[in-house]
N, C-alpha and C positions, 0 to 999 in steps of 0.2 A: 701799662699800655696794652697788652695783652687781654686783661682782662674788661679793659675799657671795649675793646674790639670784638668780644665775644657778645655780648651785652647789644653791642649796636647791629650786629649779624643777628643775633633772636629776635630783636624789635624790628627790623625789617622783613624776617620771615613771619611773623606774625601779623604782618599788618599785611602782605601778601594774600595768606590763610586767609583771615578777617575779609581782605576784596573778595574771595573766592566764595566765599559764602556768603557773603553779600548780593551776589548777583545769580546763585545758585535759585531759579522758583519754586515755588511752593509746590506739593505735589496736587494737582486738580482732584476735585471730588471723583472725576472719569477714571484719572487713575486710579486709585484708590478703590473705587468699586471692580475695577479691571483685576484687580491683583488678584490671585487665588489665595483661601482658607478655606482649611476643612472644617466643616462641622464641627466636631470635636478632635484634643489634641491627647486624651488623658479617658481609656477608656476600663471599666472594670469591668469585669464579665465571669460567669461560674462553666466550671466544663458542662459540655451541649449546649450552650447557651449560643444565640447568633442576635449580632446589630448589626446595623447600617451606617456605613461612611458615606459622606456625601462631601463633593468639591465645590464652594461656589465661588462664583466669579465671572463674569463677562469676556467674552473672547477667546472662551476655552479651545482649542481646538483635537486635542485628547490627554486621556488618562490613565495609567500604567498602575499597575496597584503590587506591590510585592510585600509578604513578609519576610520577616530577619528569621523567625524562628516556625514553617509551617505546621510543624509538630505542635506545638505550643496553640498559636492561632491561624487559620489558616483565612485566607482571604481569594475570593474570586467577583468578577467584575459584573455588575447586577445592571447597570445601565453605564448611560454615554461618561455620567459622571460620579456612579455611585458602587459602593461593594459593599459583599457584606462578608461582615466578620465571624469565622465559625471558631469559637472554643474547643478546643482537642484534648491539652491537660494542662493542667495548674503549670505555672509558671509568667515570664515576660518575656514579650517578643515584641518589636515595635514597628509599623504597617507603616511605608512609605505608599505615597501617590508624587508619581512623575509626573508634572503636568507642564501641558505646552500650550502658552496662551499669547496669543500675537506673533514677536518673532523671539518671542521670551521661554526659556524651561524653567521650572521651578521645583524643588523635592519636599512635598511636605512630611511631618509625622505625626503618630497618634500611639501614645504609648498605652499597650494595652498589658493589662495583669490579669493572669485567669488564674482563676480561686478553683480550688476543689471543690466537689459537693458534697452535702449530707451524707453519710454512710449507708441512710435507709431510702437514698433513692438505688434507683432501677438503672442499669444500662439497658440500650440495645443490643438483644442478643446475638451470637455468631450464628449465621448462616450454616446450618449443615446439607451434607449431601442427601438425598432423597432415593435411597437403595432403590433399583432396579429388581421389580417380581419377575419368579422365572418360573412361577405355574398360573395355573389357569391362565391363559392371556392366549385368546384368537386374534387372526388376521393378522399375525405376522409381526406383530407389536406390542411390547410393554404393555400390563395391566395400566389404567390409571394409579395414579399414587395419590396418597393425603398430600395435600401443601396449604399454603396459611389464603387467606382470601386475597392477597396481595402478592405478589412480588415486588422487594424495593431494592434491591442489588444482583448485578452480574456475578457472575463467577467466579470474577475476580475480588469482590465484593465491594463495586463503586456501585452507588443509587443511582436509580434511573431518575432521568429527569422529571420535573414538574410534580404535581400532587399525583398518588397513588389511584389509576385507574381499575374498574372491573376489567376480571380475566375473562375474555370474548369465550362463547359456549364451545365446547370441544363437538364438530361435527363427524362422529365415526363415519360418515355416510360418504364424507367429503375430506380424507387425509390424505397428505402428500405423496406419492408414492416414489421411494427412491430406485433409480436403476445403477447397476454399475458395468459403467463409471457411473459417476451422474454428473459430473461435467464432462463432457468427451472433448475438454479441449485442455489447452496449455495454461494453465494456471496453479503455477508453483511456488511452494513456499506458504501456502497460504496460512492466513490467521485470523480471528476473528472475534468477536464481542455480540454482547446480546445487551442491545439497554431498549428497556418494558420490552415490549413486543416485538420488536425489531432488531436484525440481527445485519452487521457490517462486516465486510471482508477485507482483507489486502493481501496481496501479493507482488509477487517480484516481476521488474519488468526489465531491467536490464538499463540498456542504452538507450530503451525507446521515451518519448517524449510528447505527451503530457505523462508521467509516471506515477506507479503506486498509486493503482488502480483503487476506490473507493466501489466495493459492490453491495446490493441490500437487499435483503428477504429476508419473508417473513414465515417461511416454512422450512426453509432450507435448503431446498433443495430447488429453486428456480431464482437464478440471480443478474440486477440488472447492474448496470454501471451504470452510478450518478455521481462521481465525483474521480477528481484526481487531485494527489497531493500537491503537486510543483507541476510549473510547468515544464522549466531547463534547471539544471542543477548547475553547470557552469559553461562561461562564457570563452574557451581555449580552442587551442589548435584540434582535440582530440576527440569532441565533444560535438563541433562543427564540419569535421574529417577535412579539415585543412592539414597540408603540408604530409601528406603519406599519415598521417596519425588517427587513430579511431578509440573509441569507447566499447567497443564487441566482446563480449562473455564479463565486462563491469557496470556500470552505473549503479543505480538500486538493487541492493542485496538481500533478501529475509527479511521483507518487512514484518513489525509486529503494529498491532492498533490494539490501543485501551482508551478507558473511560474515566474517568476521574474526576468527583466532583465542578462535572457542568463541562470538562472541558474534553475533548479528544486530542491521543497523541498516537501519534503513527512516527517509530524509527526504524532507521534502518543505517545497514553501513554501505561504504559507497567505494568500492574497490582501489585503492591507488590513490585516496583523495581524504578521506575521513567518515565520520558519523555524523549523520543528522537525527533530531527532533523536529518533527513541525507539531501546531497545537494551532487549534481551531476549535469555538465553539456551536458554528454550522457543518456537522461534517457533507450534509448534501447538498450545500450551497454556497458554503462561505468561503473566504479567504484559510492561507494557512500563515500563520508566524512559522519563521524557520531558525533553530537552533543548531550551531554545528563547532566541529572539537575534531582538528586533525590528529585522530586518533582513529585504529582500528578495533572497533568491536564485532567480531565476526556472528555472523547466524545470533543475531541482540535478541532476547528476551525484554518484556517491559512488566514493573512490578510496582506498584505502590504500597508500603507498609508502613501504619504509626507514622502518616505526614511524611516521609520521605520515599525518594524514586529513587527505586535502584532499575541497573542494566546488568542482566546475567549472559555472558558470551562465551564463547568458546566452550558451551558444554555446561561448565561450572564455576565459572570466575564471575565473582559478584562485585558490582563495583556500582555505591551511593555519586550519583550527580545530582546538579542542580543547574535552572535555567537562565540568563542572566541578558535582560531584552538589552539592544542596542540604543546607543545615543542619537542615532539618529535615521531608527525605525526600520533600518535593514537587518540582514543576518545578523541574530543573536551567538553569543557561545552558551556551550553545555562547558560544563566545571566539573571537573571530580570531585567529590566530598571526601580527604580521605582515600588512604589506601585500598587496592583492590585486594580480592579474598577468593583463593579456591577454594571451594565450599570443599568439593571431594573428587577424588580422582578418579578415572574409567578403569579399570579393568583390564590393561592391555594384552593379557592373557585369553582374555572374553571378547572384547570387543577390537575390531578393524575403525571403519568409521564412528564417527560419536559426533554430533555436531545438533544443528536446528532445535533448538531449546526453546520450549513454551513454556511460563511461569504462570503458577498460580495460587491463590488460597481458599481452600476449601477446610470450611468446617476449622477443625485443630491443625490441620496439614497445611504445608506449602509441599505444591506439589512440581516436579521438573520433568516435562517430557521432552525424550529426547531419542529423534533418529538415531538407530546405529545398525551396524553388520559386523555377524560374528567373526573372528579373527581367521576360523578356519574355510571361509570360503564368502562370495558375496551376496546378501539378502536382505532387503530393508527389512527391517526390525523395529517397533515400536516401546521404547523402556521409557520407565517412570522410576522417579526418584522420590521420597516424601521423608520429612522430617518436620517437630513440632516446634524449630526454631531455623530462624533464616541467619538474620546479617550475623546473630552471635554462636550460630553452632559450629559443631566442631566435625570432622566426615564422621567419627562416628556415632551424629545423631541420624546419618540418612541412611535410608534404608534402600532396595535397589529391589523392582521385580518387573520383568516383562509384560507387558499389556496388550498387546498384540504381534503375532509373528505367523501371517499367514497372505495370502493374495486376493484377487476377486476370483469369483469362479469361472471368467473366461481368460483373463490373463496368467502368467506364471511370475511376474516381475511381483517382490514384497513389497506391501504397502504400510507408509511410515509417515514418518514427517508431518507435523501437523496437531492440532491441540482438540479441547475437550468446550462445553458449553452448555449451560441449562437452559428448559423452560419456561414457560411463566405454569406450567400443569406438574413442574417435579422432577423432570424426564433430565437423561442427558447425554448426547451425544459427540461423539468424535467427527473430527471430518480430518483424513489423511492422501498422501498423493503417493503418486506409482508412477514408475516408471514406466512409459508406452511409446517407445521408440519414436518414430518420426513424428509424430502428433504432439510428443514433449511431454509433461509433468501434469497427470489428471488427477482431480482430486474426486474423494466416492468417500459418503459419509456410514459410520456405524453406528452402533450401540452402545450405549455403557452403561456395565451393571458396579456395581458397588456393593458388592454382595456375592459373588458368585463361588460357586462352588463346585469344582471339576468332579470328575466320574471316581478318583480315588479318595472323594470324600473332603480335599483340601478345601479350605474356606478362603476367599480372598477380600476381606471385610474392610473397607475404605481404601480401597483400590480401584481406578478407575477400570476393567477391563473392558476390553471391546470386541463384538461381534456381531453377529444377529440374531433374530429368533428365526425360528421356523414355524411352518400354517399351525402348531399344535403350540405356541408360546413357549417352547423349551432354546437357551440360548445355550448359542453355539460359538466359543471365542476363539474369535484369531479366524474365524470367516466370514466371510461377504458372498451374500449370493443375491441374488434377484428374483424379485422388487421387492422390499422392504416397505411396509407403511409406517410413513414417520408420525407419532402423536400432536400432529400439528394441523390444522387446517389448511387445505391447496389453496393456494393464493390467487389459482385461475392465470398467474402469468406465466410469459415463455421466458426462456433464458436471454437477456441483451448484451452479449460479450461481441455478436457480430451481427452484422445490418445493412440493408441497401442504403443507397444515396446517389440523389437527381442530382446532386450537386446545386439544387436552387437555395441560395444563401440571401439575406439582405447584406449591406457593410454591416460590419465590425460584427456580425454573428458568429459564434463560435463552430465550429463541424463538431458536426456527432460525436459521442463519446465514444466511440466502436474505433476510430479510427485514433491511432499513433504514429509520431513521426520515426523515420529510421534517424539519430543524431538528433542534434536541434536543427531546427527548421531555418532556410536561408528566409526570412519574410521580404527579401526587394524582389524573391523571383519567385511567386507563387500566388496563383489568385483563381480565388470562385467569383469576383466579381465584375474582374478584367473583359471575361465575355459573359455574361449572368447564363448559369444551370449549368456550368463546364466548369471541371480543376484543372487550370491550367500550368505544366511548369516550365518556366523558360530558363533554360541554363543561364547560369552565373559563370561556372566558370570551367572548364575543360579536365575529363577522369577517365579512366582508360576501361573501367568495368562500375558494375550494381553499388559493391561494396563502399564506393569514391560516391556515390550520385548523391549529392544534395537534394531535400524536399518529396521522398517516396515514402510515401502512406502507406499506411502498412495495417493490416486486421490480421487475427486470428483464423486456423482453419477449424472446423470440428469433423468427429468420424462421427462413424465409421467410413461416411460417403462422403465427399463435400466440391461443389462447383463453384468458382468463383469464373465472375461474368463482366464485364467493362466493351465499350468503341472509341477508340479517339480521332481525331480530327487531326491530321499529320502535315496539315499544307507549308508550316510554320516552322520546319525541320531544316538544317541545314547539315550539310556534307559531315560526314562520320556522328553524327546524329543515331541514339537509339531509343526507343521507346516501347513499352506494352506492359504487358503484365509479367509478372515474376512471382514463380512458385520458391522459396527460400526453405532449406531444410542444413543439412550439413555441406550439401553442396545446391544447385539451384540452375534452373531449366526457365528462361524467356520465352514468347512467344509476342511477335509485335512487329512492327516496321524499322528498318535500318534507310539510311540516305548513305548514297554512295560517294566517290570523289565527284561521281559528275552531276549530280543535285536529284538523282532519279531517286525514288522510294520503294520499295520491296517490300512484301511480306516476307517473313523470315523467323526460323525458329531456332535458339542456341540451347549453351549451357556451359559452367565454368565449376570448375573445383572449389574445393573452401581455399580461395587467394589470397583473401582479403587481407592480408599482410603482406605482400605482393602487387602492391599498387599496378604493376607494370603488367601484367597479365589481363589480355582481352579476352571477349567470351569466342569461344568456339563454335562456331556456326554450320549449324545440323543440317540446314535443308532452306531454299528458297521459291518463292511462289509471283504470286499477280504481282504486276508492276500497280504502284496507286498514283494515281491524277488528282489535282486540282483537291474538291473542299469534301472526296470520296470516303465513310466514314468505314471502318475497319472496326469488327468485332473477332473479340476476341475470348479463349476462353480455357483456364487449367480444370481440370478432373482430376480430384484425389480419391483413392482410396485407403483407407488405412485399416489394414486387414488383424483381426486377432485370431486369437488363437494358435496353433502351430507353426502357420508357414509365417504369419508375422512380418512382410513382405507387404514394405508402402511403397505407392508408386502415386506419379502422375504425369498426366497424358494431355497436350497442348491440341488447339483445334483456332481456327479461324472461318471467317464467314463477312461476304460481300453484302447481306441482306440482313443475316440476326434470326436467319431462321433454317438454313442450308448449313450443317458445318462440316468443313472439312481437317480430318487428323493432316498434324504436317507435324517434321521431324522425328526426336528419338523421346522413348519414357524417359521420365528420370527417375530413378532409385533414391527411396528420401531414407535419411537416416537423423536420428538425434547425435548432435557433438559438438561435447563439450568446449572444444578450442573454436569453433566457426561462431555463433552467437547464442549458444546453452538456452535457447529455445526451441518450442516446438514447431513447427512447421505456419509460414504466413507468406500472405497473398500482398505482392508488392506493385502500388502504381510506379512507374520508375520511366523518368526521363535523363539520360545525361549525354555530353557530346564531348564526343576526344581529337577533335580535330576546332573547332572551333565556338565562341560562346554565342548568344543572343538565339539561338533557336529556339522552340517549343511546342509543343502540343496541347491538344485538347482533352481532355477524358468528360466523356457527356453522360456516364454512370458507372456506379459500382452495382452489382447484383449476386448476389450467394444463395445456392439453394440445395 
């Protein structure tokens, strides 16, 4: 009976089955041509050798290309639907494509096997460095050197993009001429890349917002801003300055940017939060993919060797990741490969600070620079590490020698920090940053010989050393003096780190690249198009000082002199209401219009301590002037100066004016200083509205102007 009963249980689930697929349709031809396949599934290829994948399929809407093994084969995305496949060495590795077609994903493969080559073929050869002559050589700069009629790799030794172009004529008539500083403004941390002709920067920007500034030139030494990495990094209480909380002396830490096979990567670490990657392959215009790993890599080096990316931190800890896109095309994670690795240890006998690490391979070397100060007293320092093996050496394959340890010739603070880069003529130089009190972190680019040999005869032979020459071509290391002509062509631009603005916008245009927010930006209470040619901010929601104020734009100042110029339109203020300009340093000096309990408007000029942890602390109010009426436009205006040399003593001085041409000083100087604990920048020009007594107020600002 039992087994009768099992018998008539299958023949019922079978004939069930059988209805099921019975009434299951056929797949349409539409379908069918909809589905994605690749090109090929099964691919063979010799080392150097490249092919093309291709997806086809109707209704693609994108494609995500990864290998299992990029040492082996590596793969980068060649169009909407297509990559190509580079051979690296003999082995299998097998290339997925992620694709997403209707509301469908799909993962295809192509298994690829790369073959060795012939014994009597050729590789391409390593890149070596291109010693620096230190005679004959007039005007101040490096003789020319031999180089190949091309350059096809950085520095780091990623090819520059597209097919190999002629090196433009070297105009001696028309080179660059570097001063120092040669940026006289706050731009710290910096780092940079050369692919063909073109040379990319990044640096640290802190809390401000759009960050990890994207800068470009092509001589060196005049640099614009055309790009930013992210716009907000995150969406919290701290980041917003909601609830007493702030992001000040965190966000974006030592960025680094490299080049690699078609793609740019800029990381950095993100104080209290983790490490990111982004990767772009428009770095002046495109989109970034963002990768990130709650993890702390401090002061990140970025490196690519034999198909794998390493991240070097904290000086000497080298640690292999890899990138690994999202499901559903947000933030990626970065992965650790495998354990991390102290390459080698500092000195603690020698060295105080050790930190800000540049990677790179030159020639036979991997080379590590790296900020530090001697233990016996404080002075930035410029050291380099080099050794003929990276992920498998052991510390004592590296070797350890100072590269520069000296100032500019009008400052006394060391200059450090900061990395090396070639020409497309042979040449190569450092760009490093200094300490410059109130003005923050300037960077002043050098020389570097490869060759040098000091006065007792030492030879310092693939070594990068840095300095300058002097009017007779003899180099002088571990000094900066001025002007230096850099073997580059003037590029005829000026520097675009700071800019006026009419504030005339259409919708949805983006503002100038000059301008950064303080925090992320509140977007329901801010507009250029609210009243068109005017930034308008209207409180959101009630803060007691600068520090709390949501939506204040904020630029850079530069020395030695610098005026920063704005008028707003105050009629839209309501009680405890404050508004105007703001000079920000360690501590910070207002000038602008206050509304009182009883709705009246005043010119007025303050200033508050570094509070900003102190939510509860309003500003102190210096001095008071004209009552303003009605739709009466109010100009306003800070004066800095940032003085070198001995007295070293920043100041800036507030002024107002009823017409924009009459101004009158009101209130106290303020004494600017750099510190660390307030916002570990250099000194910036703040639009800034916020109200402590009530919301829906606002203002006008009908320009920014600097000169």
């Amino acid at each position: 009976m039992k087994k009768m009963a099992f018998f008539k249980k299958m023949i019922a689930v079978t004939s069930v089955v059988a209805l099921g697929l019975s009434i299951v349709p056929a797949m349409s031809n539409a379908d069918a041509a909809a589905k994605p396949k690749l090109s090929r599934t099964k691919l063979s290829i010799k080392v150097g050798g490249k092919a093309t994948l291709k997806v086809k399929g109707s209704k693609i809407k994108s494609v995500k290309w990864k290998s299992s093994k990029s040492k082996v084969a590596a793969v980068k995305k060649s169009g909407s639907k297509a990559a190509k496949v580079t051979a690296k060495k003999s082995g299998k590795a097998v290339i997925k494509a992620t694709v997403k077609y209707g509301s469908k994903k799909k993962t295809l493969k192509c298994n690829v096997t790369v073959k060795p080559v012939k014994p009597d073929v050729t590789t391409t050869p390593v890149i070596t460095p291109t010693p620096a002559i230190t005679a004959n050589v007039n005007n101040q700069t490096p003789a020319p050197q031999p180089t190949q009629p091309t350059v096809t790799a950085a520095p780091t030794g990623e090819p520059a993009p597209g097919e190999p172009t002629p090196i433009p004529e070297l105009d001696m008539n028309n080179l660059a001429v570097a001063n120092y500083p040669t940026i006289f403004s706050d731009v710290p941390d910096c780092d940079f890349i050369r692919v063909g002709g073109t040379y990319y920067m990044v640096s640290t920007t802190m809390n401000l917002c759009p960050g990890a500034p994207i800068m470009k030139s092509t001589d060196l030494v005049h640099w614009e801003i055309v790009n930013y990495v992210y716009d907000t990094l995150f969406d919290d209480d701290a980041n917003n300055l909601e609830n007493n909380k702030n992001v000040y002396t965190n966000g974006s830490w030592a960025a680094a940017i490299r080049y690699y096979e078609g793609k740019y990567y800029v990381i950095f670490n993100s104080n209290g939060y983790g490490f990111f990657v982004f990767t772009t392959d428009d770095v002046e215009n495109g989109s970034w993919d963002s990768y990130f790993i709650k993890a702390s890599f401090h002061d990140p080096a970025l490196i690519f060797d034999e198909g794998s990316m390493y991240v070097i931190y904290g000086g000497s800890t080298l640690q292999e990741i890899e990138l690994v896109d999202s499901e559903d095309g947000s933030t990626g994670e970065v992965r650790r490969v495998g354990n991390s690795k102290e390459l080698f240890k500092k000195s603690a006998d020698k060295w105080g600070l050790w930190e800000g690490v540049h990677a790179y391979k030159v020639g036979e070397y991997y080379y590590l620079l790296i900020i530090a100060s001697p233990s016996s007293g404080w002075f930035r320092t410029e050291v380099c590490y080099r050794s003929k093996k990276l992920a498998d050496s052991t510390p004592e394959d590296w070797e350890e020698q100072v590269v520069y340890s000296g100032s500019t010739y009008e400052y006394g603070t060391g200059l450090a920090q900061g990395g090396i880069v070639d020409t497309v003529y042979g040449d190569w130089y450092g760009i490093l940053f200094q300490d410059h009190d109130a003005i923050g972190r300037i960077p002043s680019i050098v020389a570097v010989n490869w060759d040098y040999t000091d006065d007792a005869g030492n030879n310092y032979k693939d070594w990068p050393i840095m300095g300058t020459y002097d009017d007779n071509g003899n180099f002088h290391a571990s000094k900066a003096d001025a002007p230096m002509k850099i073997r580059l062509n003037d590029s005829g631009k000026s520097n675009y780190i700071v800019g006026d603005d009419d504030f005339t916008y259409s919708a949805g245009e983006k503002l100038k690249l000059v301008w950064q927010w303080n925090h992320n930006p509140d977007n329901d209470n801010w507009s250029v198009t609210e009243n068109p040619g005017y930034y308008r901010i209207r409180n959101g929601r009630t803060c007691n000082n600068i520090w709390y104020a949501r939506n204040s734009l904020t630029q850079r100042t530069v020395g030695p002199e610098f005026t920063s110029e704005t008028a707003i339109i105050t009629s839209g203020m309501k009680p405890g209401d404050y508004a105007g300009l703001v000079a920000v340093g360690s501590d910070y000096g207002m000038v602008g219009v206050k509304c009182d309990d009883s709705g009246k408007r005043y010119i007025f000029q303050g200033s508050g301590a570094c509070e900003k942890k102190t939510p509860e602390n309003t500003i102190n109010e210096n001095a008071t002037a004209e009552e303003i009426t009605g739709d009466t436009p109010v100009y306003l205006k800070v004066e800095y100066k940032f003085n070198t040399g001995k007295t070293r003593a920043d100041k800036a001085n507030f002024f107002y004016s009823l017409d924009g041409e009459s101004w009158t000083k009101i209130g106290k100087e303020l004494s600017m200083r750099f510190d660390t604990g307030t916002t570990f920048m250099g000194a910036r020009t703040w639009l800034t509205n916020y109200a402590t007594k009530e919301a829906g107020g606002y203002v006008d600002f009908d320009y920014y102007k600097q000169h």
